[in-house]
Structures are given as structure tokens and as C-alpha cells.
C-alpha positions in Angstrom: 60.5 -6.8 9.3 58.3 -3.4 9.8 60.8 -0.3 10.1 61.1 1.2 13.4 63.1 4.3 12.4 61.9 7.6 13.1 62.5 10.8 12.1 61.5 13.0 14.6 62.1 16.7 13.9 64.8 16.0 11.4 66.6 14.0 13.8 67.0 10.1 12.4 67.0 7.7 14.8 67.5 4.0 13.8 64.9 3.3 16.2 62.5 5.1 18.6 64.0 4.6 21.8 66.4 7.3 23.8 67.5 7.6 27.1 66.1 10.2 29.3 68.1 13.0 30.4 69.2 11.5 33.8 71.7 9.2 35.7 71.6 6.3 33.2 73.4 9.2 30.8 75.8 10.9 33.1 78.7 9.8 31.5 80.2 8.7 28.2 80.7 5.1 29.5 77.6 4.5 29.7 75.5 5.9 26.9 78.5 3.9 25.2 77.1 0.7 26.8 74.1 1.4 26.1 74.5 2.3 22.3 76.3 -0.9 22.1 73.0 -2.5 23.6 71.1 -1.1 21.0 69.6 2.0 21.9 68.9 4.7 19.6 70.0 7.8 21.2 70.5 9.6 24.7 69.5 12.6 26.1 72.8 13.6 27.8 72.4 14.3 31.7 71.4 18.1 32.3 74.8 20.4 31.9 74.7 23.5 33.3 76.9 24.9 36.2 78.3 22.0 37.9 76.2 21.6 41.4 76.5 19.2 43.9 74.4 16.4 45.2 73.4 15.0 47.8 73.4 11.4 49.3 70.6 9.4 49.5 68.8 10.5 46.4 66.6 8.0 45.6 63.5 6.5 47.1 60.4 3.8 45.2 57.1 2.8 45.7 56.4 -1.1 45.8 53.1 -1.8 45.4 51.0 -5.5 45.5 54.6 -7.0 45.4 56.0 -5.2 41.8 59.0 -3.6 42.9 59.2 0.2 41.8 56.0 0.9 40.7 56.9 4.0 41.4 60.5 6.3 41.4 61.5 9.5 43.4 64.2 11.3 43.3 66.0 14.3 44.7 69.4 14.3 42.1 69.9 17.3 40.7 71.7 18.0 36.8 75.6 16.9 36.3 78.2 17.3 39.1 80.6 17.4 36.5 82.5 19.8 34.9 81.3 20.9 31.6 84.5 20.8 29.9 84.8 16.7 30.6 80.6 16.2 29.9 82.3 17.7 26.7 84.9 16.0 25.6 83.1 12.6 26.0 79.7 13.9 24.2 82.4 14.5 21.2 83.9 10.3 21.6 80.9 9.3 21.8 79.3 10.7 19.2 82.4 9.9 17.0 82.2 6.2 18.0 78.7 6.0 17.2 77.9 8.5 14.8 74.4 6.6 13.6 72.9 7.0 17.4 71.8 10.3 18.3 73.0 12.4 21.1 70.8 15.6 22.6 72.1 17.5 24.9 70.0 18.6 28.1 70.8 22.1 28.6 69.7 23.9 32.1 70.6 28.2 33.0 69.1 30.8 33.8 66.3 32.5 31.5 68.8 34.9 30.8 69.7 35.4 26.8 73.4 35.6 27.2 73.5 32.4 29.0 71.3 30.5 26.8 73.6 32.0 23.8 77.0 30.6 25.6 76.1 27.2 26.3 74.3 26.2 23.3 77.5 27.9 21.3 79.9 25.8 23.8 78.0 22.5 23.4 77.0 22.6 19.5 80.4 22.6 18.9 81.2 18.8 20.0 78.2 17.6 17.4 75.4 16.8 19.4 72.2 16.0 17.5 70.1 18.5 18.9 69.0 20.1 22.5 66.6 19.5 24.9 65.8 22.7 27.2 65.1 21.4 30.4 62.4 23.8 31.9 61.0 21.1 34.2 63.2 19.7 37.3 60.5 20.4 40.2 63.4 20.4 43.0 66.8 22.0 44.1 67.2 23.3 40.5 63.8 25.4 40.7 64.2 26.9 43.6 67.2 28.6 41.9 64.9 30.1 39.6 65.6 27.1 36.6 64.0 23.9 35.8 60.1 24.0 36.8 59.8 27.5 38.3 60.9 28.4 34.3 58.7 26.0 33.0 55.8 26.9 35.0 55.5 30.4 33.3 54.4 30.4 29.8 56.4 33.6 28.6 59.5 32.8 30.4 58.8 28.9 28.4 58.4 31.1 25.2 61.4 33.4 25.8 63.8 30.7 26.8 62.9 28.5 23.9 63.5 31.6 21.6 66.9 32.3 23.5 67.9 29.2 22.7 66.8 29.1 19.3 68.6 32.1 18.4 72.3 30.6 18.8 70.9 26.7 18.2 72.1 25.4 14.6 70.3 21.9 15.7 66.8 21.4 16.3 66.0 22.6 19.8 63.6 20.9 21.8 61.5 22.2 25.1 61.1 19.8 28.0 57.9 20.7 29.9 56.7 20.5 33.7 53.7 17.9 34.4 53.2 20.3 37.8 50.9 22.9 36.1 47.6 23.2 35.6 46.9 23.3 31.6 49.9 21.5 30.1 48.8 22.9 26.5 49.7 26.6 27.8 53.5 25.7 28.1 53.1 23.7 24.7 51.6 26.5 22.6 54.3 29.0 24.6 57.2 26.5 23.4 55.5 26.5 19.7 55.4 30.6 19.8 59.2 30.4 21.0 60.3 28.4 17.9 60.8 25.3 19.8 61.4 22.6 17.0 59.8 20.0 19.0 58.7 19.5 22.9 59.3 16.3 25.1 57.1 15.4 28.0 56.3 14.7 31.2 59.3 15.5 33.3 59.1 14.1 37.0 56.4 14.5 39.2 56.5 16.6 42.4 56.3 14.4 44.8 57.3 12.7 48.4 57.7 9.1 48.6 56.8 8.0 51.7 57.4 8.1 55.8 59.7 5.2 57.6 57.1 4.4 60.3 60.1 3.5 62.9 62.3 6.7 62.9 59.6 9.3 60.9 62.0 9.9 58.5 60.9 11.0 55.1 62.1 8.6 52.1 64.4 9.4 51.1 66.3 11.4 53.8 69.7 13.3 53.9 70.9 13.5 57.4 67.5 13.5 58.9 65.5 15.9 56.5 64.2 15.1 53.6 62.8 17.4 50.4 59.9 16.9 47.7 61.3 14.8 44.7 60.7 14.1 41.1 58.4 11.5 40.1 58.1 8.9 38.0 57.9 5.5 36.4 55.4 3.2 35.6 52.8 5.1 38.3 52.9 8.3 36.0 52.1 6.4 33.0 48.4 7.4 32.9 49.3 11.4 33.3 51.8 11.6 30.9 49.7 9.7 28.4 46.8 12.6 29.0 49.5 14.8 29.2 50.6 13.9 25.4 47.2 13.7 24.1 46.3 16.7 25.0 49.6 18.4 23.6 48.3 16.3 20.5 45.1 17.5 19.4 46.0 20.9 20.1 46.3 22.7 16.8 48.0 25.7 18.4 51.1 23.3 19.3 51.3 21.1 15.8 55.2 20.4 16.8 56.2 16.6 17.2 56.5 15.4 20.5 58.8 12.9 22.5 56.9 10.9 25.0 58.1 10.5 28.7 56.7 8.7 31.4 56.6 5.4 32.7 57.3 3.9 29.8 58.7 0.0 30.4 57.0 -2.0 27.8 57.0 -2.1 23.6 53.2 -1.9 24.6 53.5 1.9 26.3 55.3 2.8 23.6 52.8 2.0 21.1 50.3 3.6 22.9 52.8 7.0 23.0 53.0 6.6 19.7 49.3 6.2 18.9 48.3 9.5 21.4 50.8 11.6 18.8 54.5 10.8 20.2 56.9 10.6 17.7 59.4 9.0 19.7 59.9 7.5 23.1 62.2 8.3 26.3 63.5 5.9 28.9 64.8 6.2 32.2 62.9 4.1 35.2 63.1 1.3 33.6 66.9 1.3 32.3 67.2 1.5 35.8 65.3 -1.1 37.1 66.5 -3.6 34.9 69.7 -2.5 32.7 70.5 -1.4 29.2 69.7 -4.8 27.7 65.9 -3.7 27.7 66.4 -3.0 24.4 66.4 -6.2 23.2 62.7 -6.7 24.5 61.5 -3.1 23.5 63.0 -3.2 20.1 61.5 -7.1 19.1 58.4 -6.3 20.6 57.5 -3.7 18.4 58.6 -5.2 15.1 56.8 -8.1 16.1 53.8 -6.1 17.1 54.1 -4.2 13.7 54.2 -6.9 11.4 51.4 -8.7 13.3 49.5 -5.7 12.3 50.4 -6.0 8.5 52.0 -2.1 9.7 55.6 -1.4 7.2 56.6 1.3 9.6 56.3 3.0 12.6 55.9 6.4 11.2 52.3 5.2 10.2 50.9 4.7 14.0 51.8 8.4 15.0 49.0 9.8 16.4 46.0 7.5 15.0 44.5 7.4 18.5 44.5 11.2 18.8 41.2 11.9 17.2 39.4 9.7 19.5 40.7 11.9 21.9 38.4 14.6 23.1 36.3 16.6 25.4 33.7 14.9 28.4 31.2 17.0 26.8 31.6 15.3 23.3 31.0 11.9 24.6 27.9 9.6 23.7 25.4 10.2 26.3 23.0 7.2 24.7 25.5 5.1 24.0 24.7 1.6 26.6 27.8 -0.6 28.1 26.7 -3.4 30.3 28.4 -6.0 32.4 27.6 -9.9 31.5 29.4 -12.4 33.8 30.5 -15.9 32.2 29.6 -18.1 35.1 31.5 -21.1 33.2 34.6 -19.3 33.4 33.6 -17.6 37.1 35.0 -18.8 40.1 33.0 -17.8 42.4 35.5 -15.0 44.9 32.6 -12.7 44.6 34.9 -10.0 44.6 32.3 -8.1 41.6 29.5 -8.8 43.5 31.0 -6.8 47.1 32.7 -4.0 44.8 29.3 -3.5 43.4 27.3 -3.4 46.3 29.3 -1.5 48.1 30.4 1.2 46.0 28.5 0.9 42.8 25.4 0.3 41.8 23.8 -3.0 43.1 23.5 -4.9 40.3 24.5 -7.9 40.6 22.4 -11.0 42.1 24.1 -13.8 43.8 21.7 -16.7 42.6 21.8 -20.6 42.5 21.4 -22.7 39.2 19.0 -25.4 38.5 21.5 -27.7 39.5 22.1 -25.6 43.0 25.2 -24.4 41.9 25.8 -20.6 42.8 26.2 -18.1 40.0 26.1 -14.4 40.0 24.1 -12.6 36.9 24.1 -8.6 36.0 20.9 -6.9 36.1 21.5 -5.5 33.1 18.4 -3.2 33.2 20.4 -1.6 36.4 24.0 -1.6 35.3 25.3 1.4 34.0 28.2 0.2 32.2 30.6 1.3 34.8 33.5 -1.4 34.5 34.4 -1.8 38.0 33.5 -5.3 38.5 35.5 -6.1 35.4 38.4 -4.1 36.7 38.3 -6.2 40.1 37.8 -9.9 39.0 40.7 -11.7 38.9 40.0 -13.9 35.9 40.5 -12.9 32.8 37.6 -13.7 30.8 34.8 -14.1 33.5 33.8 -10.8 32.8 33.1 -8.8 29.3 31.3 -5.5 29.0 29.3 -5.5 26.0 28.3 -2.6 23.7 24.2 -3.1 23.6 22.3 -1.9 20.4 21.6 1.5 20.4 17.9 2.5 20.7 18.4 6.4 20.2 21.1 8.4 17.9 24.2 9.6 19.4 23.4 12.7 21.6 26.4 14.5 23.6 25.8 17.0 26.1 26.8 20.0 23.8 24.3 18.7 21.0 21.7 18.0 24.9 22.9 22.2 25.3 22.2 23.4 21.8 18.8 21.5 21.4 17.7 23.4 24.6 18.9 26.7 23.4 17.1 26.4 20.2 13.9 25.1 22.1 14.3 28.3 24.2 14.8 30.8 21.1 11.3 29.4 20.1 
């Protein structure tokens, strides 16, 4: 059986899988249940000053009949008092002392505070810290969370505040709602963080009840922005990481976050240069006993791959990971449709058409039966009829031969400049 443990940052982990900071881990009952599940660590539900919530919190996006495609929430960090977030961090960790516990950590950018709560929490044993400079609601508009996370120096500064009284590995938990995640990376980096985990949620409102105009969700009749997340983020976080990645000015290891409900998105994580995984959407969605599925599924996938451990995927998809401008411009994709496998819905024939390209015939075989064939002199190798037929198999894209060497539009650039210098 491959080995799933991971190391990340000096932390060992008997497998790659925490809890996000967040309600599944607001108390010690039930990152206990879910250590007895199997997972391999928590990131303990944001202390800070105890604040108080409000009620509803939560709202979800259902899309094409898959409940919660989607997750919002307006729940700010623990409403309760540090002292007893304390004392059950220590049982915890003393009942399970092979799981890893971080702490999520949220005050003002402010050294002295930063100093006094990492000094008041180390002391119970957690495993390390996460500084969570990302919460896009309530908590920002306090000056915390995201409006700290959305400033490179005061990411840098914090990180170093922390780092000054940490004796555990400290690591900084970055905002998705800025521009150029890689600034608040390299800022982290420059602040000493050990490590950085991200995305945290997405800003984000989840919808309008159509009878009463309410926003969902709503507290009284008004309603606020949210935090976003599950499966629906997937694709940003996973750019998100990548780019974090390849960025030699960050070179600190990452923990992915973001939709992640499947041993599949974690390999993929794990492949764009995660060393580890987070969890929250889908814990809640379907329980603790996820674990069981995430944990066999990527031993299975592992040894299906002839892989001994999981240490050896990190980051082996990051070099394929680059700029627009690097990219093949003579390299030829085309659509080829298996008519024997086609049933006829014609649902790549409208979709091109209408808002592609026009190259696909609707034709009639020998024996009269109708067929649809790709002009392949025509199609550019776009992948939106393959992405809209429902049959798996009916459709492939195949690479053709190439006819002239790779050219990208920075070599395109620098053959023109040199034809110019002549």
C-alpha cells in the first residue's frame, strides 16, 4: 500500500487530509469524532476575541440537480471563549497525539497582540498556526481577516509578528479576493511564514428568494456579502495554487483549499504543488466518514500508478504550468465524432453553429442513416462540442501531426524584433 503521509513544513501528518478552519472544528467533540474517523489533522476554528453571530448563516447553490454545488456563508471566527477553545485543543491533542492540531489565529496587525495569543495558545501544544488574513466579511470590516490580507506589507508584517513569538511552524492563510495572488504569497515568504494555505472563501452573495426579495441568506430581512466556497471554487483555487507554485520568489509549501470533495481534487492539489489538502464543504455536506473514501481512493490511485508515496506527486504538474504567451501557437487539436457511439441529440452540432465555428455537417450515410462529421480543415480545436455531448466517447479531440516547429508568441515577438534590427 503506497504511503500517504506527508510532511508538510515539519509537521507529520499520517495522511494528507485536515479540516479547514471552520464550523466542522469549533469544538473539541468534534475534531475528536472526526480523528476517530480517520482524519489527519484540524485547523481549529479561528480564536480571537470571542464575537457573536448571527442566525441564518448559511446559504448554497444547487445546480442541474447536485445539491451544494456551491456554499456561502456569513459565520464569523469562535463565539467561544478562548480559555475553553483552550482547554479542549489541550484533550484533544493529548487523546490523539499522532493527528495534528493548528490553530487558526485572527487579531489585529498589531505586534503585541499577535505576541499574546500565539504565547497563550502554543502553550496547550498545538502543532503549528495558521494566520487567518482572509475572512472577506464581518471580521474585515474590523480591520482583520481580508482587509489584512489584502495588503501585502501588512501580510508581511503580520506573518513576521507572529513569527517572532511562534515556537511552531506558522502558516499564512491568504485572500482569493485580490488581484495577483502571488503578491500576498511572496509578502508571506518575506515575513518568514513557514508555509501558506489557500484559497480562503470567496466574496460572494448567494442568491435572491424571488417571492419576498430577500437575499440568501437573510438575518431579519437584510442580508450581507458571504464567503464562498465548495466545489464551484475548485477551478480558482487550483490557478490560485499553481500560480503560488511556480513562483520562485514564494518556494514555501502550500496547503490546498478549495472545493476539494474527491481523492481525485486532491491529487490534482497535489500535482499543481500542494503539499497537503484542507476540507470543509464537503465534511459538511456529507459527514466525517468521508475519510474513508478520500483516504482508499488515493492509495488505490497510488498504487495503480506503481507511485510508493505521495511525497512523489508534489508539484509534477507545475511545470506545465505557464504563461498564454508560452503556448504552442502551431500546435493543431481537431474534433472527430464517432458516429457508432453517436446518438444523434445534435447538441455539438447547435453549440457549434451557434457559438463556435460552423464546423460540423449534419450528413446522411449510404445507408440513409444521419451522422454528423467535423470539417476538420475548419475546426479549431476548440473542445466545446466535446464539453457538451452527453456521451462519453462520441467525441475525441485528436492531436494532428505537426507540420511546423513549435512557435509561441514570445518566440512570434522576438523573430519580428530581430527582423526589424535588420
Amino acid at each position: 500500500m503506497a504511503d500517504i503521509r506527508i510532511d508538510f513544513a515539519g509537521i507529520k501528518s499520517p495522511n494528507p487530509y485536515w479540516l479547514a478552519s471552520a464550523p466542522p472544528t469549533n469544538t473539541g467533540y468534534q475534531v475528536q469524532r472526526a480523528f476517530e474517523a480517520g482524519w489527519g489533522g484540524a485547523v481549529w476554528k479561528t480564536l480571537g476575541e470571542p464575537i457573536l453571530n448571527v442566525t441564518s448563516r448559511f446559504g448554497a447553490s444547487h445546480f442541474n440537480g447536485q445539491r451544494v454545488a456551491g456554499f456561502n456563508n456569513i459565520e464569523l471566527i469562535s463565539d467561544r471563549p478562548l480559555e475553553e477553545n483552550l482547554k479542549e485543543i489541550y484533550e484533544t491533542k493529548k487523546l490523539y497525539p499522532d493527528r495534528v492540531i493548528i490553530a487558526s489565529l485572527m487579531v489585529e496587525p498589531e505586534r503585541e497582540k499577535w505576541h499574546e495569543i500565539v504565547k497563550r495558545v502554543q502553550d496547550v501544544g498545538v502543532d503549528g498556526f495558521e494566520l487567518n488574513l482572509g475572512c472577506p466579511h464581518g471580521m474585515s470590516e474590523r480591520g482583520m481577516g481580508a482587509a489584512v490580507g489584502q495588503h501585502p506589507d501588512l501580510v508581511e508584517r503580520t506573518t513576521m509578528y507572529a513569527k517572532e513569538a511562534a515556537e511552531v511552524p506558522v502558516i499564512t492563510k491568504l485572500t482569493p479576493n485580490i488581484t495577483d495572488i502571488t503578491a500576498t504569497a511572496k509578502a508571506a515568504a518575506r515575513g518568514g511564514a513557514d508555509a501558506i494555505s489557500l484559497i480562503n472563501t470567496i466574496n460572494s452573495l448567494i442568491g435572491v428568494d424571488l417571492d419576498t426579495w430577500n437575499t440568501v441568506p437573510n438575518v431579519n430581512g437584510k442580508g450581507a456579502h458571504g464567503g464562498y466556497c465548495g466545489p464551484a471554487v475548485k477551478p480558482i483555487a487550483l490557478n490560485m495554487v499553481g500560480e503560488c507554485a511556480r513562483n520562485p520568489e514564494v518556494n514555501i509549501p502550500i496547503s490546498g483549499i478549495g472545493g476539494i470533495s474527491t481523492w481525485q481534487d486532491t491529487v490534482e492539489f497535489m500535482l499543481m504543488g500542494a503539499g497537503g489538502v484542507q476540507v470543509c464543504t464537503a465534511a459538511m455536506h456529507h459527514g466525517f466518514r468521508i475519510i474513508e473514501d478520500l483516504t482508499e481512493g488515493l492509495e488505490n490511485y497510488l498504487d495503480e500508478k506503481g507511485i510508493d508515496a505521495l511525497s512523489d506527486i508534489i508539484g509534477k504538474s507545475v511545470e506545465k504550468y505557464t504563461d498564454w504567451s508560452n503556448l504552442d501557437l502551431n500546435h493543431k487539436v481537431v474534433a472527430r465524432i464517432n458516429n457508432d457511439v453517436c446518438i444523434n441529440c445534435n447538441k455539438c452540432h447547435i453549440a457549434c453553429e451557434d457559438t463556435s465555428h460552423q464546423c460540423i455537417d449534419m450528413l446522411t450515410d449510404k445507408d440513409g442513416n444521419a451522422i454528423l462529421r467535423v470539417r476538420e480543415e475548419d475546426c479549431v480545436g476548440c473542445n466545446l462540442c466535446s464539453i457538451v455531448c452527453p456521451v462519453e466517447g462520441a467525441i475525441d479531440m485528436i492531436d494532428l501531426t505537426p507540420t511546423e516547429p513549435p512557435m509561441s508568441w514570445n518566440d512570434r515577438q522576438a523573430a519580428i524584433h530581430m527582423l526589424e534590427k535588420r
